[in-house]
C-alpha positions in Angstrom: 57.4 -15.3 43.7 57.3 -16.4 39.9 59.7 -18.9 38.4 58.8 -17.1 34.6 56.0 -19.6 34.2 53.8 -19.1 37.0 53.4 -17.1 40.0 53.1 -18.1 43.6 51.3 -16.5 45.9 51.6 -17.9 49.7 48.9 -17.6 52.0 51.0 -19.1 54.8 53.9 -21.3 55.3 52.0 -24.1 54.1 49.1 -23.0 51.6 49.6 -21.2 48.6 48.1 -19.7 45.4 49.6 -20.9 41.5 49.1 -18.3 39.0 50.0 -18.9 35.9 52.5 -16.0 34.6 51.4 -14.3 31.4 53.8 -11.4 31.1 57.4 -12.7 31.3 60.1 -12.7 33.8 60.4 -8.9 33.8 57.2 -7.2 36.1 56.2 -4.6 38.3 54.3 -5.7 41.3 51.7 -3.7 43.2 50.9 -5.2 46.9 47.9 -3.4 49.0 47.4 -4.7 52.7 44.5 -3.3 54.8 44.0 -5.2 57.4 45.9 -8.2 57.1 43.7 -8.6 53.8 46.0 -8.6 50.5 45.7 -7.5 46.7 47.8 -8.2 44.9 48.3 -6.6 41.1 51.2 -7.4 38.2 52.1 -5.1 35.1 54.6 -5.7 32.3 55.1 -1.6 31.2 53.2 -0.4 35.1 50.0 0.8 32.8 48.4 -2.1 33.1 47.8 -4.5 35.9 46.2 -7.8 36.3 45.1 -8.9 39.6 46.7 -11.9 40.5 44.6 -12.1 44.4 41.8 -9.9 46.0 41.4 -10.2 49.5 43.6 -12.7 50.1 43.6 -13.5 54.2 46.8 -13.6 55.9 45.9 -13.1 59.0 47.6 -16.6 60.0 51.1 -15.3 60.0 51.6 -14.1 63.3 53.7 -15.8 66.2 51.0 -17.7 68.0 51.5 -19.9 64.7 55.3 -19.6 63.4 57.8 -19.4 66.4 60.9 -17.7 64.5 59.5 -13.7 64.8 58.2 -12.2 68.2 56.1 -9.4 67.0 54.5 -8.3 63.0 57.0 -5.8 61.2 56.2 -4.5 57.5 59.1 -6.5 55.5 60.7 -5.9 51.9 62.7 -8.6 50.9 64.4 -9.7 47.8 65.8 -13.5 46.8 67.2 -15.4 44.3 69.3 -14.3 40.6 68.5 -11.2 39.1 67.7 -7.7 40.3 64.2 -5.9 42.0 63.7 -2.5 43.0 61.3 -1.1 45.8 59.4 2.3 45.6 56.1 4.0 46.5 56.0 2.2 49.8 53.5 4.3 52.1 52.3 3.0 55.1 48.9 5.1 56.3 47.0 4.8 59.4 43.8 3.5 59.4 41.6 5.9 61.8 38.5 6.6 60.1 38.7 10.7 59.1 35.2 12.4 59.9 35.1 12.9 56.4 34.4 9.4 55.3 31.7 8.8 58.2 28.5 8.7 56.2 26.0 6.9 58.7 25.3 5.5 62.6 25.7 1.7 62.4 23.1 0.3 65.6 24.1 -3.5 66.8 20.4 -4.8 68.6 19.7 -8.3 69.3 15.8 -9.4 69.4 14.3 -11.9 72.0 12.2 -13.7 69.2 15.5 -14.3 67.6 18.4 -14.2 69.6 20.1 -12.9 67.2 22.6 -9.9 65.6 20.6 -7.2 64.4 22.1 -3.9 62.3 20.4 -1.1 61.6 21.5 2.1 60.2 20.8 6.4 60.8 22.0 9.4 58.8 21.1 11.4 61.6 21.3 9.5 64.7 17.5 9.6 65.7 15.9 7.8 63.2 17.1 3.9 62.0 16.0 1.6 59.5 16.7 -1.9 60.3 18.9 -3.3 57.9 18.2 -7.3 56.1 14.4 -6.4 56.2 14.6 -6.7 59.7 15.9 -10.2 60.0 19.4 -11.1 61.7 22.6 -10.3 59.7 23.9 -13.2 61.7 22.1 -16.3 63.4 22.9 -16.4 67.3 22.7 -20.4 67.1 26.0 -19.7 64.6 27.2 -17.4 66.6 27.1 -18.6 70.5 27.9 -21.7 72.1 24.6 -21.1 74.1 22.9 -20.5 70.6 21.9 -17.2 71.2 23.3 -13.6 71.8 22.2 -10.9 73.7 23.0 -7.5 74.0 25.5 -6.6 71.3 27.4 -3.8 71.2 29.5 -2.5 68.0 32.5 0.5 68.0 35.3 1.6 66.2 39.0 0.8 67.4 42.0 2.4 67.2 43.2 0.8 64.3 40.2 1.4 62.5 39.2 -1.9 62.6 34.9 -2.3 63.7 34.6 -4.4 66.9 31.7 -6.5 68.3 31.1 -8.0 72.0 27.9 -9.8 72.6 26.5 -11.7 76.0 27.0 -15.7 74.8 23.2 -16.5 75.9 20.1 -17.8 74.9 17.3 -16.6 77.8 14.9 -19.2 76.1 16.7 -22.2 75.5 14.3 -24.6 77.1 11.8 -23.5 75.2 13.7 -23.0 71.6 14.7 -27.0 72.3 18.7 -26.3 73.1 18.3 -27.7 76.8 16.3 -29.9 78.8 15.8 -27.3 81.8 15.4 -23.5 81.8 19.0 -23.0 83.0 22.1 -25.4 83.4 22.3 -24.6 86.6 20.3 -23.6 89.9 19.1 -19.9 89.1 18.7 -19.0 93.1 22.2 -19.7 93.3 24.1 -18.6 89.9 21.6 -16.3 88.5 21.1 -16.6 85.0 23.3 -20.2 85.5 24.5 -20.5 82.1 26.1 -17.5 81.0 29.3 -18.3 81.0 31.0 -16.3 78.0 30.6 -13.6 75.2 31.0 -13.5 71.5 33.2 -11.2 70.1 34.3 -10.6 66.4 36.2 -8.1 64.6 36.1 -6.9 60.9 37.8 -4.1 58.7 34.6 -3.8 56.1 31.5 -5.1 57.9 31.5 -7.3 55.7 33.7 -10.1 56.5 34.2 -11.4 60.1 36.3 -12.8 62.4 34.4 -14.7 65.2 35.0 -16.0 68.6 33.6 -17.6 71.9 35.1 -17.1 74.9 34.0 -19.0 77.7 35.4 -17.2 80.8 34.9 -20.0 83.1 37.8 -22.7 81.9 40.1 -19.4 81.3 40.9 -20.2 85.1 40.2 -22.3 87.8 39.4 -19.6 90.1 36.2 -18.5 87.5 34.8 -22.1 87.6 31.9 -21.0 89.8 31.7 -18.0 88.7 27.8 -16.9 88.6 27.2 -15.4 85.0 29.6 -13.0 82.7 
């Protein structure tokens, strides 16, 4: 919105961005979302545009957060004096075309790290580890238990990259976490302390939303559950 003297740009129903409004009370707006991540552009004669945000996150507005809506709908909506028109609206999906596939993406994790690995192929035999070999992302960031194992990484149906991991660190005792090798008494639970996994999605690889899930307060029945 933009009261002629600034525009504001709302992340959610509480947080919000002040811009101040070079071009008068008379614009054209340009709005790109891909997923849930906004741009947004202004123009006085449509030629030229100034950015006003670039990936913006609004995520957040969904109904776990704001009771009044029951599922996400694509709205166009006009308030207050005056006059705005809406055109150009396109809404494409986001399945990645086998033209715009240019490499194999590998998750690893290593035991000397415990850690998220990536590597990448053109041809699907040979990788080269990406980061000089070192995590793209620490497992002690990552995992309640401080370390992952066994990542895995594919490609939804929205487009969107996903990432599950085992929430575990095998040497914990020795890596100082814990006081004992496992929480709890191997003969009888296994591994003892794996009780969740990580998971994260992203749209660019880039930026990540992250998670861990412990699967044994989801219900009482997995309490005593062995390992995940």
């Amino acid at each position: 919105m933009s009261d002629g003297e600034n525009f504001i740009v709302y992340k959610n129903a509480e947080h919000n961005e002040t811009v101040p409004n070079t071009i008068g009370r008379k614009f054209k707006v340009k709005l790109l979302n891909r997923g849930n991540r906004i741009t947004m552009q202004v123009s006085r004669d449509g030629r030229h545009w100034t950015t006003l945000v670039e990936d913006l996150d609004v995520s957040g507005m969904h109904h776990n957060n704001y009771r009044g809506f029951l599922a996400l709908r694509i709205g166009l909506l006009s308030a207050g004096k005056g006059t705005a028109a809406f055109k150009e609206f396109r809404y494409k999906n986001a399945i990645p075309q086998e033209k715009d596939i240019a490499a194999y993406l590998l998750a690893y994790h290593l035991d000397e790290t415990h850690s998220l690995h990536f590597a990448l192929s053109r041809n699907g035999y040979t990788f080269t580890a990406l980061n000089n070999g070192l995590p793209v992302m620490g497992g002690d960031t990552l995992a309640r238990e401080h370390g992952i194992w066994n990542p895995h990484i594919y490609r939804g149906l929205d487009g969107a990259f996903c990432a599950v991991m085992t929430d575990l660190h095998g040497l914990g005792m020795k890596a100082g976490w814990r006081d004992t090798e496992f929480e709890r008494d191997r003969q009888e639970y296994g591994w003892g302390n794996n009780y969740g996994f990580v998971m994260m999605k992203s749209w660019d690889l880039i930026h990540w939303k992250h998670t861990a899930i412990r699967l044994d307060t989801l219900t009482p029945g997995l309490k005593e559950m062995g390992c995940a």
